[in-house]
mmCIF file as Biopython writes it, N, C-alpha, C and O atoms, coordinates in Angstrom:
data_model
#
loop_
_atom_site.group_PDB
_atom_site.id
_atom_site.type_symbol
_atom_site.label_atom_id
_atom_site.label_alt_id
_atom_site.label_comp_id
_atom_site.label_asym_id
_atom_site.label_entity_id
_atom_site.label_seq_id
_atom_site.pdbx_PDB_ins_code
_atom_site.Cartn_x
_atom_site.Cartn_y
_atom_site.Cartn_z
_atom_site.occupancy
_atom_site.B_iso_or_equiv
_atom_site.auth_seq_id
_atom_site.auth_asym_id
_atom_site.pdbx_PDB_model_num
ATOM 1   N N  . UNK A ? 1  ? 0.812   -1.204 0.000   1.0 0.0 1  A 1 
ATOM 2   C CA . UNK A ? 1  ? 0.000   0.000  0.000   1.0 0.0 1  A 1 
ATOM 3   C C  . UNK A ? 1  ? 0.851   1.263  0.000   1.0 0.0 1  A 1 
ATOM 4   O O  . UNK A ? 1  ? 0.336   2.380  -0.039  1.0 0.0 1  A 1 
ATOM 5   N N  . UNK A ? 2  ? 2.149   1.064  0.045   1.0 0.0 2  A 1 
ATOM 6   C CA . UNK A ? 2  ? 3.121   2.126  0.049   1.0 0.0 2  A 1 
ATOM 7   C C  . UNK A ? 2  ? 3.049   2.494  -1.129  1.0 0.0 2  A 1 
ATOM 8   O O  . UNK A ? 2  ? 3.033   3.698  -1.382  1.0 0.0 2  A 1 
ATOM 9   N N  . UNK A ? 3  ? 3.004   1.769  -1.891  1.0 0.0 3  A 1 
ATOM 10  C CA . UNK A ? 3  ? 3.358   2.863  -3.346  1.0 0.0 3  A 1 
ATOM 11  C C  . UNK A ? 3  ? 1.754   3.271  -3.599  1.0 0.0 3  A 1 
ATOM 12  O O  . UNK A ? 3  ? 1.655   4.437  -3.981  1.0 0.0 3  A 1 
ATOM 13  N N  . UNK A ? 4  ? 0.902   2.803  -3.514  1.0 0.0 4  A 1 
ATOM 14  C CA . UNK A ? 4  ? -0.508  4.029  -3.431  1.0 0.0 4  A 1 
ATOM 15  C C  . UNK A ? 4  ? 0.279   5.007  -3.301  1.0 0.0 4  A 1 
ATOM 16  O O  . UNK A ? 4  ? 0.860   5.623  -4.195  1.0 0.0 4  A 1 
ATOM 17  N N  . UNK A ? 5  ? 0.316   5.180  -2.103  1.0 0.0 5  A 1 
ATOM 18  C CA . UNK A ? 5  ? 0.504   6.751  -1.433  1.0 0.0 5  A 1 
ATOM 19  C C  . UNK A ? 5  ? 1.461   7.610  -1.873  1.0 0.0 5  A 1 
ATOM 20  O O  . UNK A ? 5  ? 1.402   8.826  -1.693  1.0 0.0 5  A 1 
ATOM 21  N N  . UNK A ? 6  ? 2.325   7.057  -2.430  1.0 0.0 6  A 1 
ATOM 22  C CA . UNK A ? 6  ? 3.425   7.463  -2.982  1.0 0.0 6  A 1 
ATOM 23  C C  . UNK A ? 6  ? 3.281   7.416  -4.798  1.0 0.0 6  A 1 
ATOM 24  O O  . UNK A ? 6  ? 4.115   7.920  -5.549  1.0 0.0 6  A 1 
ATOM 25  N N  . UNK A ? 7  ? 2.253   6.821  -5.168  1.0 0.0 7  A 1 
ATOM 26  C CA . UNK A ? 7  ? 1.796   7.495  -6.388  1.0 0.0 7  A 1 
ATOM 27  C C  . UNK A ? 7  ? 0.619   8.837  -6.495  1.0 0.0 7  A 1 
ATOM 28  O O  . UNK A ? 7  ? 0.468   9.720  -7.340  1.0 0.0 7  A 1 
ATOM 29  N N  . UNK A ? 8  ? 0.120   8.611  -5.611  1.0 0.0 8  A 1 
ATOM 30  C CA . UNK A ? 8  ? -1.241  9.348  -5.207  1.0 0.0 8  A 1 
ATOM 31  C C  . UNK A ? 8  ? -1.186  10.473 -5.784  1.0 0.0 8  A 1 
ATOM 32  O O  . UNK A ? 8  ? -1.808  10.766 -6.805  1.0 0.0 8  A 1 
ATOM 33  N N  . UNK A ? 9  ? 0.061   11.657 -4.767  1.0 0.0 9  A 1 
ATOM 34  C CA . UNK A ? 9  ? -0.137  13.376 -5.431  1.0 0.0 9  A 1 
ATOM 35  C C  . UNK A ? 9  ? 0.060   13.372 -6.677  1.0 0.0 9  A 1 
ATOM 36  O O  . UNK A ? 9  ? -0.718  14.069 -7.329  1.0 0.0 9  A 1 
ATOM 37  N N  . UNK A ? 10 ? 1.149   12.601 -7.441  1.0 0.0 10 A 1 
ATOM 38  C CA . UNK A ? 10 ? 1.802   12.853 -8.426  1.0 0.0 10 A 1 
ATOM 39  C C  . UNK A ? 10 ? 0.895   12.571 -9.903  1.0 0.0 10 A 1 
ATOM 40  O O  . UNK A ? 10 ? 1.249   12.861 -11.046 1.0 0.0 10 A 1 
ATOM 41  N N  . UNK A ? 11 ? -0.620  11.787 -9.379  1.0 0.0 11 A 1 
ATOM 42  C CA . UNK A ? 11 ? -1.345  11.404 -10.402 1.0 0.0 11 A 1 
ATOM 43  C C  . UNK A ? 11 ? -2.300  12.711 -10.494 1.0 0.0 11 A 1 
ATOM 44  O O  . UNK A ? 11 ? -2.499  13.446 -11.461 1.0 0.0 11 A 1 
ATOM 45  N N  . UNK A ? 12 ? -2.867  12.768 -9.083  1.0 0.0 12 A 1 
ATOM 46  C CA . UNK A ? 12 ? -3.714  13.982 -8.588  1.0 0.0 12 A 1 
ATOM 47  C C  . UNK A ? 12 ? -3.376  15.321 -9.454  1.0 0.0 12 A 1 
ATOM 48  O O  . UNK A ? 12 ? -4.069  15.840 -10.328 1.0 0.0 12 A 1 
ATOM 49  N N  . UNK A ? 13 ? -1.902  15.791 -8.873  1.0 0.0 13 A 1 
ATOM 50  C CA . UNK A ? 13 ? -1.705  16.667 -9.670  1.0 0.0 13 A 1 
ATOM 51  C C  . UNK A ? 13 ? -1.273  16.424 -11.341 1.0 0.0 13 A 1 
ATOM 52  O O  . UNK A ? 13 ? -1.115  17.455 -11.995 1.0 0.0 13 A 1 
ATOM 53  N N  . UNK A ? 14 ? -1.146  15.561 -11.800 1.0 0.0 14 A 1 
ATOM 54  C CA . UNK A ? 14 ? -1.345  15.303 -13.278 1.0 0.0 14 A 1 
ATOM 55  C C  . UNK A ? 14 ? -2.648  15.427 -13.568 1.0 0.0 14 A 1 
ATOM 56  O O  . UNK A ? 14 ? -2.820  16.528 -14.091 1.0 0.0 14 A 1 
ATOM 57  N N  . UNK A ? 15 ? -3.396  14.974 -13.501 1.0 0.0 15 A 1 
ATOM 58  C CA . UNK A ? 15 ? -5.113  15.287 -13.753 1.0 0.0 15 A 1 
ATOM 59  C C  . UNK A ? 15 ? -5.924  16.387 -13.362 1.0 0.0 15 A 1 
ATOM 60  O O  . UNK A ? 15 ? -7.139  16.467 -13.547 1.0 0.0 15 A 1 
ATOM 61  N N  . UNK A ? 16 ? -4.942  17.528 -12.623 1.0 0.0 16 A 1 
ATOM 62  C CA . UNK A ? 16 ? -5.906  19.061 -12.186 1.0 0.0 16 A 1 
ATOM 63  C C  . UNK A ? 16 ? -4.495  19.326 -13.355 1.0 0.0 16 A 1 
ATOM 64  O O  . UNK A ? 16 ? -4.893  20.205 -14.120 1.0 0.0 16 A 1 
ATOM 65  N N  . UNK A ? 17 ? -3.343  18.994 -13.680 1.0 0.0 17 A 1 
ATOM 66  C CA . UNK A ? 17 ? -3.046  19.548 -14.617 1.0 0.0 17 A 1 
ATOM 67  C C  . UNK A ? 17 ? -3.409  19.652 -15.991 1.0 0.0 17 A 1 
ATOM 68  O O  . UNK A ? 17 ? -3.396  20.714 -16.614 1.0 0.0 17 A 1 
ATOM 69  N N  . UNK A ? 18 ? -3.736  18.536 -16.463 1.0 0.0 18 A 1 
ATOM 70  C CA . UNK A ? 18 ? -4.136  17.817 -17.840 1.0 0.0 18 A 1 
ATOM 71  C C  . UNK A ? 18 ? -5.439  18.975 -18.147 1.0 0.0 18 A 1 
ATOM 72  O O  . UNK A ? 18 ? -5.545  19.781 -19.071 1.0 0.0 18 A 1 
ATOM 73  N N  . UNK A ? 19 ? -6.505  18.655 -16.799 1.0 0.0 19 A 1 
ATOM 74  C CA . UNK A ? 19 ? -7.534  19.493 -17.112 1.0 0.0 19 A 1 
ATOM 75  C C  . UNK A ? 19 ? -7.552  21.425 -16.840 1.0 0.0 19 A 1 
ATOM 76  O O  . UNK A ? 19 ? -8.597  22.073 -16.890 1.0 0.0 19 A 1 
ATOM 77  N N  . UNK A ? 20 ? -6.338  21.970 -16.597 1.0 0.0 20 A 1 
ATOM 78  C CA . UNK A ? 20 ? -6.017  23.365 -16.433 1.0 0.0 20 A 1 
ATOM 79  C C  . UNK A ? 20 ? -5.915  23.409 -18.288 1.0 0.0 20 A 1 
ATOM 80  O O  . UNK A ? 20 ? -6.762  24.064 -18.896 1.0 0.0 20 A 1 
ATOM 81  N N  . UNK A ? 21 ? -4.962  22.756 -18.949 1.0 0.0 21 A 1 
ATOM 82  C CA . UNK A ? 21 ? -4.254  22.635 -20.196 1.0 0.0 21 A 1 
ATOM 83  C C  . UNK A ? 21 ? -5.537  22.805 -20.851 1.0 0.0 21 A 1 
ATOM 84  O O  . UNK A ? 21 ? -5.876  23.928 -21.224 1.0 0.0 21 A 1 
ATOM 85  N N  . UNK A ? 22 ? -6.464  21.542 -21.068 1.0 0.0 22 A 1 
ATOM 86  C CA . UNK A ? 22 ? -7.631  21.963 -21.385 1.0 0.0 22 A 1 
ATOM 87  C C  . UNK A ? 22 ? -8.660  23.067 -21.477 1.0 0.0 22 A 1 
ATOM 88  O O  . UNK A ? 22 ? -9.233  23.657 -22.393 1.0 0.0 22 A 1 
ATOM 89  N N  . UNK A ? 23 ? -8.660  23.112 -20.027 1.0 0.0 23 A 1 
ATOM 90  C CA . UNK A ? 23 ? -9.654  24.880 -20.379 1.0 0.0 23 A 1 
ATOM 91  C C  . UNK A ? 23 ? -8.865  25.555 -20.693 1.0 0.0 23 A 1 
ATOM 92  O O  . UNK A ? 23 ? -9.396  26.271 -21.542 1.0 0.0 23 A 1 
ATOM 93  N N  . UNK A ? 24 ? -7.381  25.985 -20.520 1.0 0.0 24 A 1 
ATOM 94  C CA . UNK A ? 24 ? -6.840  26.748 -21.442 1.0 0.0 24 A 1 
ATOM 95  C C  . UNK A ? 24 ? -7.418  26.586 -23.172 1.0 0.0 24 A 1 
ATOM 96  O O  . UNK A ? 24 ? -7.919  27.485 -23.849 1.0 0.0 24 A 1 
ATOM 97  N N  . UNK A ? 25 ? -7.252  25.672 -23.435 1.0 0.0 25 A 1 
ATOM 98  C CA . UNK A ? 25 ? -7.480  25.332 -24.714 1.0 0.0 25 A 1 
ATOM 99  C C  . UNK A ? 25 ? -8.493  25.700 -25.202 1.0 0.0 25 A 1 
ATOM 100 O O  . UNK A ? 25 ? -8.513  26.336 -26.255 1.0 0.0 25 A 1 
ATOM 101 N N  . UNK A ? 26 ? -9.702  25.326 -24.434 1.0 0.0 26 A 1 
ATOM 102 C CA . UNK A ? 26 ? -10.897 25.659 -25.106 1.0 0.0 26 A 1 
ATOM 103 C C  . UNK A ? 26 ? -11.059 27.002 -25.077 1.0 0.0 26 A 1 
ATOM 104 O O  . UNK A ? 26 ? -11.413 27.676 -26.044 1.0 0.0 26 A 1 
ATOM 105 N N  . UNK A ? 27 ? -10.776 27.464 -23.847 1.0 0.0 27 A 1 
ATOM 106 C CA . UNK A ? 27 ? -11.187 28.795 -23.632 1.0 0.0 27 A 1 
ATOM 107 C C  . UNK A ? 27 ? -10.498 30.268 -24.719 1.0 0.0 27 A 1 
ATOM 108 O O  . UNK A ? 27 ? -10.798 31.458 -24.824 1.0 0.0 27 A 1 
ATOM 109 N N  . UNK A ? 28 ? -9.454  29.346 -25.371 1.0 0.0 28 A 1 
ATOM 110 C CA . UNK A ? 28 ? -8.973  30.448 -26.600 1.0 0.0 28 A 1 
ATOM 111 C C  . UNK A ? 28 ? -9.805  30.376 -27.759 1.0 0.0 28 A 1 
ATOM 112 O O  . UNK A ? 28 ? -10.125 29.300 -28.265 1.0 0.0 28 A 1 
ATOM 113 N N  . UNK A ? 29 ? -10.218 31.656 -28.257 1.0 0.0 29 A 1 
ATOM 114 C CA . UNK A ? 29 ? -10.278 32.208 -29.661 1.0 0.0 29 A 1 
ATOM 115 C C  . UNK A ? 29 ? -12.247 31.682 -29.167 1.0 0.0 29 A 1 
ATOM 116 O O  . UNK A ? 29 ? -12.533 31.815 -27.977 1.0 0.0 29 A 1 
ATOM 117 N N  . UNK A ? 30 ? -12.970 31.339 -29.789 1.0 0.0 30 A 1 
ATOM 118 C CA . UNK A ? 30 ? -14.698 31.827 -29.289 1.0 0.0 30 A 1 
ATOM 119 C C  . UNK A ? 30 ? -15.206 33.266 -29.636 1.0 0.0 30 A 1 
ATOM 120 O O  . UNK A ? 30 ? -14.535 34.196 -30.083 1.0 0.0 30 A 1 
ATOM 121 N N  . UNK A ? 31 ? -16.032 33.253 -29.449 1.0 0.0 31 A 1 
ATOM 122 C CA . UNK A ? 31 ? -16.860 34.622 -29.668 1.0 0.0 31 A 1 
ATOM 123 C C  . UNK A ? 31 ? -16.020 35.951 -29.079 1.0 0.0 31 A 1 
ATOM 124 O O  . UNK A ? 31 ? -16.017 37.026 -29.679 1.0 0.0 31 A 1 
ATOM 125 N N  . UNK A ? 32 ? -15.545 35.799 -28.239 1.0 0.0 32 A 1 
ATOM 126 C CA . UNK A ? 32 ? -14.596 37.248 -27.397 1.0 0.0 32 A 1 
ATOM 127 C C  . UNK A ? 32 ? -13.387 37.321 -28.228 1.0 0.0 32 A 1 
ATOM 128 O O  . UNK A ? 32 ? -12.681 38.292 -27.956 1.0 0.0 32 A 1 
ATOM 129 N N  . UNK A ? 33 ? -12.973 36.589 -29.130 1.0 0.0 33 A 1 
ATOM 130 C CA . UNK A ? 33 ? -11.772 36.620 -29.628 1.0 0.0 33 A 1 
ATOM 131 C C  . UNK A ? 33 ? -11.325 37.734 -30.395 1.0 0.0 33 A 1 
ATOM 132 O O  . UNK A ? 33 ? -10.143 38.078 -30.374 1.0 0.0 33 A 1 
ATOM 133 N N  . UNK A ? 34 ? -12.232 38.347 -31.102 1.0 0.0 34 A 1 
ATOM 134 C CA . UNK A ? 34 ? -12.100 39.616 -31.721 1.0 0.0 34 A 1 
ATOM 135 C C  . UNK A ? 34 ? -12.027 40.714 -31.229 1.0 0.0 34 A 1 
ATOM 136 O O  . UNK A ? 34 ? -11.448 41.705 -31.673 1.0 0.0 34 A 1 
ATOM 137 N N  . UNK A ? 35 ? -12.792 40.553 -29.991 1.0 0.0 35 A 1 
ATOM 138 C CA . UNK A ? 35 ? -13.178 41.758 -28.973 1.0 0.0 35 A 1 
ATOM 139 C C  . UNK A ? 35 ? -11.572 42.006 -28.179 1.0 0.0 35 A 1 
ATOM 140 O O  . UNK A ? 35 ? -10.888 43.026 -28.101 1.0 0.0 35 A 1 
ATOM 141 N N  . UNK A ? 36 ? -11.298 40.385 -27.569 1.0 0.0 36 A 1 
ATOM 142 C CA . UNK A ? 36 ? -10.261 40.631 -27.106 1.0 0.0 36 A 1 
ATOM 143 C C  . UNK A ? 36 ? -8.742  40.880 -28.200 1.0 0.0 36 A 1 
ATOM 144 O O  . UNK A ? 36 ? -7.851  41.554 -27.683 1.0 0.0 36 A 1 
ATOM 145 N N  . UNK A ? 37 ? -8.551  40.482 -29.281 1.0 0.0 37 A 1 
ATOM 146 C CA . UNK A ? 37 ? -7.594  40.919 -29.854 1.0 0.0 37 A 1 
ATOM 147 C C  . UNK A ? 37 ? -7.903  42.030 -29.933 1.0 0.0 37 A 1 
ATOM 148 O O  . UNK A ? 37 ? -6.904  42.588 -29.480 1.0 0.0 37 A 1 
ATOM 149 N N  . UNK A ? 38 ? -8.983  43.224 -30.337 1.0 0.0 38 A 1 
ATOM 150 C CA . UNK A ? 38 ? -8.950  44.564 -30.439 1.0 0.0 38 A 1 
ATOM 151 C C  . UNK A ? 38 ? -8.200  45.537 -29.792 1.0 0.0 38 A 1 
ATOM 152 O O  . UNK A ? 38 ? -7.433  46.454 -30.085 1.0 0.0 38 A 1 
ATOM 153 N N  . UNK A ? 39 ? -9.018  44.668 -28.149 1.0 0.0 39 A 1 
ATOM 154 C CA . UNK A ? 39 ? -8.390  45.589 -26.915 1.0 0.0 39 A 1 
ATOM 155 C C  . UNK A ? 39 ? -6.575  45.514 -26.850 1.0 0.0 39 A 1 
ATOM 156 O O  . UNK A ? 39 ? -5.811  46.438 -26.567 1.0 0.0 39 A 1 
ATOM 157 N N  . UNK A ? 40 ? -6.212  44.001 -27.237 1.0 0.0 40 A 1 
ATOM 158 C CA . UNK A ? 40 ? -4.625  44.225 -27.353 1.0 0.0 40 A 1 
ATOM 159 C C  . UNK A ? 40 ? -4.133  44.627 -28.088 1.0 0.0 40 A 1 
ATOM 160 O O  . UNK A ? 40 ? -2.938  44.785 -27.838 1.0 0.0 40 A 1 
ATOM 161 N N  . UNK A ? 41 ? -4.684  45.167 -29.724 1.0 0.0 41 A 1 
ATOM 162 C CA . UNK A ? 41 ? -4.160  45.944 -30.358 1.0 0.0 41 A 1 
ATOM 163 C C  . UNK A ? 41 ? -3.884  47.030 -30.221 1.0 0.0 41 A 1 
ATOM 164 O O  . UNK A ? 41 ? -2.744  47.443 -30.437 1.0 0.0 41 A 1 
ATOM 165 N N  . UNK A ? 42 ? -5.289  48.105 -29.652 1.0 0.0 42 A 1 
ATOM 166 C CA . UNK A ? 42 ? -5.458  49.478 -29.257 1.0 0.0 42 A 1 
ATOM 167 C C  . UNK A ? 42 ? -3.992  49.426 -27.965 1.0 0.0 42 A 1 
ATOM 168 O O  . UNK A ? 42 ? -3.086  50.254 -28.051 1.0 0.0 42 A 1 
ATOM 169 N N  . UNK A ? 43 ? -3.997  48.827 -27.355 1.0 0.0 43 A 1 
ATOM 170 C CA . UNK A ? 43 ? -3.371  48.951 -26.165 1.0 0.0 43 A 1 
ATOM 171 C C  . UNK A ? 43 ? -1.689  48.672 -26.655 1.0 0.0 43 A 1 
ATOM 172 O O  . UNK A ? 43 ? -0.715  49.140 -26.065 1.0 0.0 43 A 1 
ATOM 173 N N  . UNK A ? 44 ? -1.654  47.964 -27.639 1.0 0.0 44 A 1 
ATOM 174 C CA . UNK A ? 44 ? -0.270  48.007 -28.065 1.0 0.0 44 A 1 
ATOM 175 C C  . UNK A ? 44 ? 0.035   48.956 -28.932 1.0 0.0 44 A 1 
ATOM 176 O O  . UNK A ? 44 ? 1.216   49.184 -29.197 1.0 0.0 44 A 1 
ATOM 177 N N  . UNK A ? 45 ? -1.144  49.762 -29.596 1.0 0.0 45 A 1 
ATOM 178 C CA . UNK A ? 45 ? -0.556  50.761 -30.422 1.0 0.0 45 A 1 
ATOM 179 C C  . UNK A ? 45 ? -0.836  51.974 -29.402 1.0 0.0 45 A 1 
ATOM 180 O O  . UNK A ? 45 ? 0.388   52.093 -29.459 1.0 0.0 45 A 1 
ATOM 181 N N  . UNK A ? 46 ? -1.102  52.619 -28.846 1.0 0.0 46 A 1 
ATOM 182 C CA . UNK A ? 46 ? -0.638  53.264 -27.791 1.0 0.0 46 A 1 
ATOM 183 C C  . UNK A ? 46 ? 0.533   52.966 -26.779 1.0 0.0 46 A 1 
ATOM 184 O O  . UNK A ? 46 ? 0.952   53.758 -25.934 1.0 0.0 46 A 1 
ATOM 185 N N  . UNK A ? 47 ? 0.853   52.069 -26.942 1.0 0.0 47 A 1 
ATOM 186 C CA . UNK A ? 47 ? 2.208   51.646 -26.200 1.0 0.0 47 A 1 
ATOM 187 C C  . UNK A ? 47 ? 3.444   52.362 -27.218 1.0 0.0 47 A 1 
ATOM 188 O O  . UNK A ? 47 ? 4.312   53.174 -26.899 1.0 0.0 47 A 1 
ATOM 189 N N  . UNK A ? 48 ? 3.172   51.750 -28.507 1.0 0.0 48 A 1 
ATOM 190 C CA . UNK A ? 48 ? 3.795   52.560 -29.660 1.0 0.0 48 A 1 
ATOM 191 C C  . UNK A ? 48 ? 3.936   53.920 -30.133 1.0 0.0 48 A 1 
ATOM 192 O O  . UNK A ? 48 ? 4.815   54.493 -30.777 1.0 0.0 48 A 1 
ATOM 193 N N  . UNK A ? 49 ? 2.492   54.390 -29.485 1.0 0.0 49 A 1 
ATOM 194 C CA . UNK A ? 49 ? 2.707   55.917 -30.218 1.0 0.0 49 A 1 
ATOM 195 C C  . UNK A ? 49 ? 3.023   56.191 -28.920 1.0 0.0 49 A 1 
ATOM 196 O O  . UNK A ? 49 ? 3.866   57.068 -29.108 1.0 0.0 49 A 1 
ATOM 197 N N  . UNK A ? 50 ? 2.947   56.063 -27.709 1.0 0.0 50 A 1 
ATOM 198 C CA . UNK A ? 50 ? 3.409   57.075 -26.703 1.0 0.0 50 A 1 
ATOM 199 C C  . UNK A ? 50 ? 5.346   56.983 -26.661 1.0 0.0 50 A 1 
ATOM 200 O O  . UNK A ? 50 ? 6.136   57.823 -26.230 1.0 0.0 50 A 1 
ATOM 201 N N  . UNK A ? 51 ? 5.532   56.041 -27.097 1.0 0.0 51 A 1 
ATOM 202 C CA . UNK A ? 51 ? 7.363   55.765 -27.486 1.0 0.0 51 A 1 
ATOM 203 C C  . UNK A ? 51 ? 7.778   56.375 -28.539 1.0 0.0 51 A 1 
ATOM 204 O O  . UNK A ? 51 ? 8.991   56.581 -28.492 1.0 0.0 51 A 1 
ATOM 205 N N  . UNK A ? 52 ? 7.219   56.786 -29.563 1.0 0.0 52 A 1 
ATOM 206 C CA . UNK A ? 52 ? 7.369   57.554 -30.587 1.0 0.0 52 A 1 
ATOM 207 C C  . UNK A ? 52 ? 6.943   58.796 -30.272 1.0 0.0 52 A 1 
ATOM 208 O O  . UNK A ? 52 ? 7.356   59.773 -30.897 1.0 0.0 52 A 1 
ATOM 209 N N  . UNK A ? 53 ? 6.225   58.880 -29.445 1.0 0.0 53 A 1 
ATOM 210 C CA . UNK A ? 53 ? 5.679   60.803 -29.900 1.0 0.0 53 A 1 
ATOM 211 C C  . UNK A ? 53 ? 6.274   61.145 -28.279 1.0 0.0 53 A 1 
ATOM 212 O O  . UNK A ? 53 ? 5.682   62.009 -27.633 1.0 0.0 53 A 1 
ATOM 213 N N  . UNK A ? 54 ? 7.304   60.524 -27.751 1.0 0.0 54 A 1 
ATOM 214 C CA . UNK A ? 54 ? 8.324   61.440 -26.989 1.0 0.0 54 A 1 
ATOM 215 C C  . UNK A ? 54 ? 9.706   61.013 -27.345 1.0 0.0 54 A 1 
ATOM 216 O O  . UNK A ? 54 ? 10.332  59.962 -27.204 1.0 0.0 54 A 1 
ATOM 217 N N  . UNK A ? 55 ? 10.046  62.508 -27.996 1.0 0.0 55 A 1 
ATOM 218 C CA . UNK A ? 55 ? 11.865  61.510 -28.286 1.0 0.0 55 A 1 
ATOM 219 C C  . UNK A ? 55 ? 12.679  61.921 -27.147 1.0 0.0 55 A 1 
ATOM 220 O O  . UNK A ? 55 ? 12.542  62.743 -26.241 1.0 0.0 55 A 1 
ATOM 221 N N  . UNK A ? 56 ? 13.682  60.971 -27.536 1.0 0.0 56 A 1 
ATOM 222 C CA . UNK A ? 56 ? 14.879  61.450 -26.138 1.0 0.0 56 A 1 
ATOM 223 C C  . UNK A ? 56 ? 15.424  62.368 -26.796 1.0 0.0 56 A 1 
ATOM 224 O O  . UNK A ? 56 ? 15.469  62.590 -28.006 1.0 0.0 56 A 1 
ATOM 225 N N  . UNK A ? 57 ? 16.001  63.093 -25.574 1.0 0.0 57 A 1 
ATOM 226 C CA . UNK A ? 57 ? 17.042  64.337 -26.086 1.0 0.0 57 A 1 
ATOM 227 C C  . UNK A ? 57 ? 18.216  64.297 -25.353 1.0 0.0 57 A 1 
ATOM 228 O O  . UNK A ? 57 ? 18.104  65.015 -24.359 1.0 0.0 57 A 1 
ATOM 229 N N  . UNK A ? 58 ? 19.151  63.829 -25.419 1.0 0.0 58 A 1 
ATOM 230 C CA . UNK A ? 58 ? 20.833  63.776 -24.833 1.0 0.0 58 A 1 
ATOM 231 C C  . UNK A ? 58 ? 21.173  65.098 -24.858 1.0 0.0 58 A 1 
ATOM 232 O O  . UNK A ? 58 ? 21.483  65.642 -25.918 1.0 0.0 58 A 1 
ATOM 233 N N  . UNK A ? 59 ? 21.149  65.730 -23.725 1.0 0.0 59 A 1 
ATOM 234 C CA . UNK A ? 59 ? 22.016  66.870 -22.779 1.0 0.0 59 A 1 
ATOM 235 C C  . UNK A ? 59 ? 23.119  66.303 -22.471 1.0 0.0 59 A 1 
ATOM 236 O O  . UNK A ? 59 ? 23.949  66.899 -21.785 1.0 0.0 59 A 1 
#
C-alpha cells in the first residue's frame, strides 16, 4: 500500500493539470476573440505611439 501513497499526489496533480491545459485550450479564440484581440491591439498601439511621440534628447 506504500506505493498508493506514494503514487497518489503525483497522479492527482497530473489530472488538475491535464484538465487546467484543457480549459486553457478551449477557452482560446470563441466569440470574445475579436473583442479581445482589439483591446490588445489598441493597447499596443498606444504603447507605440506614446514611445514615438516622446523623443529622447541627450544633454
Amino acid at each position: 500500500m506504500d506505493y498508493v501513497s506514494a503514487l497518489l499526489p503525483p497522479v492527482v496533480m497530473a489530472v488538475f493539470f491535464a484538465g487546467l491545459i484543457r480549459v486553457i485550450v478551449k477557452t482560446q479564440g470563441g466569440a470574445n476573440k475579436a473583442k479581445e484581440d482589439a483591446v490588445v491591439d489598441a493597447a499596443l498601439a498606444r504603447a507605440e505611439g506614446a514611445r514615438q511621440g516622446s523623443p529622447k534628447t541627450d544633454d
